[in-house]
C-alpha positions in Angstrom: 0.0 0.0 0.0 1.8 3.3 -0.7 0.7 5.7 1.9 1.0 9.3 1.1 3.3 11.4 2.6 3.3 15.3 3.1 6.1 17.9 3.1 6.3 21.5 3.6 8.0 24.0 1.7 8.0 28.3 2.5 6.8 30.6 -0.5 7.0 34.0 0.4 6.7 33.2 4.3 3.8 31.0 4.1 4.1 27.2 4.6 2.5 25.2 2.0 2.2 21.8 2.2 3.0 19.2 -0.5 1.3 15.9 -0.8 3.7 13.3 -2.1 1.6 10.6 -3.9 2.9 7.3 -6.0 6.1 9.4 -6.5 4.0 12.4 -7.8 3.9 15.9 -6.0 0.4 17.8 -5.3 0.6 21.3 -4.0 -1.9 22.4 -1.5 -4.2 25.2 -3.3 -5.7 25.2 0.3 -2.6 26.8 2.3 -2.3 29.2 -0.9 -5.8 30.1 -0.7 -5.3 30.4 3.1 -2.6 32.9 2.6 -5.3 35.2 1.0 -8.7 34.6 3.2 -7.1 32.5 6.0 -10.6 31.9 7.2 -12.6 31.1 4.0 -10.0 29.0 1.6 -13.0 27.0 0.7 -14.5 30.4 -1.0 -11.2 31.1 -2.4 -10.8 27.9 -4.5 -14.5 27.6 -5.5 -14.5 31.1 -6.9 -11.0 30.4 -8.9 -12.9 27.3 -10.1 -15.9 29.7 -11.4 -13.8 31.4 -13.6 -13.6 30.2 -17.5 -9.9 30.6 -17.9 -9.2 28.1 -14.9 -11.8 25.1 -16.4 -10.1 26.0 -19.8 -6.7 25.7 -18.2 -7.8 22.8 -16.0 -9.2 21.0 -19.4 -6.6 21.6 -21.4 -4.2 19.8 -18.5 -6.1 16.7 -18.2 -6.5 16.6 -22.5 -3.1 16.5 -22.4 -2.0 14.5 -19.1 -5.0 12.4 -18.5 -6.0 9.3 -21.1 -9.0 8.9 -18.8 -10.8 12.5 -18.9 -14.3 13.1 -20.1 -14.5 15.5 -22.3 -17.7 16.2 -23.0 -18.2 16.7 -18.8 -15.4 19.3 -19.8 -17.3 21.0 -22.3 -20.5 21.2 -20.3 -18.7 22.8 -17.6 -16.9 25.3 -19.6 -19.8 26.3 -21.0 -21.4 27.4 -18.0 -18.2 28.7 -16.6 -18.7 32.6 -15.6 -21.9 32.6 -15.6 -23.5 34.2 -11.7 -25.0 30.7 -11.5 -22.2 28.5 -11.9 -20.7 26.7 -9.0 -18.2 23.9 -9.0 -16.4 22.6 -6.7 -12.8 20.4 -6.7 -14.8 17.1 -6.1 -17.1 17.4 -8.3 -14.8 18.6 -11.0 -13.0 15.6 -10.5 -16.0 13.0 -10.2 -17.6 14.0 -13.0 -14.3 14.4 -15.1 -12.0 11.8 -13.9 -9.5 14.2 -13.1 -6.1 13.0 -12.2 -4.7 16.7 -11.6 -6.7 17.8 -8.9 -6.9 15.4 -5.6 -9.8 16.5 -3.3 -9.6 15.6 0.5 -12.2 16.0 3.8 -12.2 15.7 7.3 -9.2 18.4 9.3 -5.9 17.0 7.3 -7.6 17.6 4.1 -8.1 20.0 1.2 -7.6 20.8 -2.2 -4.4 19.5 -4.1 -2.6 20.1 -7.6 -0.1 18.1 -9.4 2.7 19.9 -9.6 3.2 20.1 -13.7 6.5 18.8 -14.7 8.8 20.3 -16.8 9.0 19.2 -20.6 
């Protein structure tokens, strides 16, 4: 069983954390998003996740990274993205997708994870 294992690195004076996973590296968008609303990194992350250019940028990551991704769950999202009514959330980005690039977690060691990209 490969148990993940976290790390912590300092950006700027704030302590992120990084979730090492079957030898990959997720970032914690939590302690970034903690660093701008300490109390409401929840907010933060679901209101970058409204915005079209992230679910572009999101999309065009698992396109590329991800042999698995629905697509057409992509496009339904993106073309609600922006729009006042649209809310999405990590998890459900990632159960609807299949996501690989984003790891959700609950309960008090959780959050919101990204895979680091690696350089081509």
């Amino acid at each position: 069983m490969n148990i993940p294992r976290k790390t912590k690195v300092q950006v700027k004076g704030t302590e992120i954390t990084v979730l090492v996973h079957h030898a990959q590296d997720y970032i914690s968008l939590t302690d970034i998003a903690k660093h701008r609303e300490p109390n409401r990194s929840d907010h933060v992350i679901q209101n970058w996740m409204r915005n079209r250019n992230t679910i572009e940028f999101l999309g065009i990551w698992e396109t590329l990274n991800n042999p698995d991704f629905k697509p057409l769950e992509f496009e339904g999202f993106r073309n609600r993205a922006g729009l006042n009514s649209f809310v999405l959330t990590p998890a459900q980005w990632i159960q609807a997708t299949h996501a690989v690039g984003i790891v959700s977690r609950s309960g008090r060691y959780g959050g919101t994870f990204a895979l680091k990209d690696k350089p081509q």
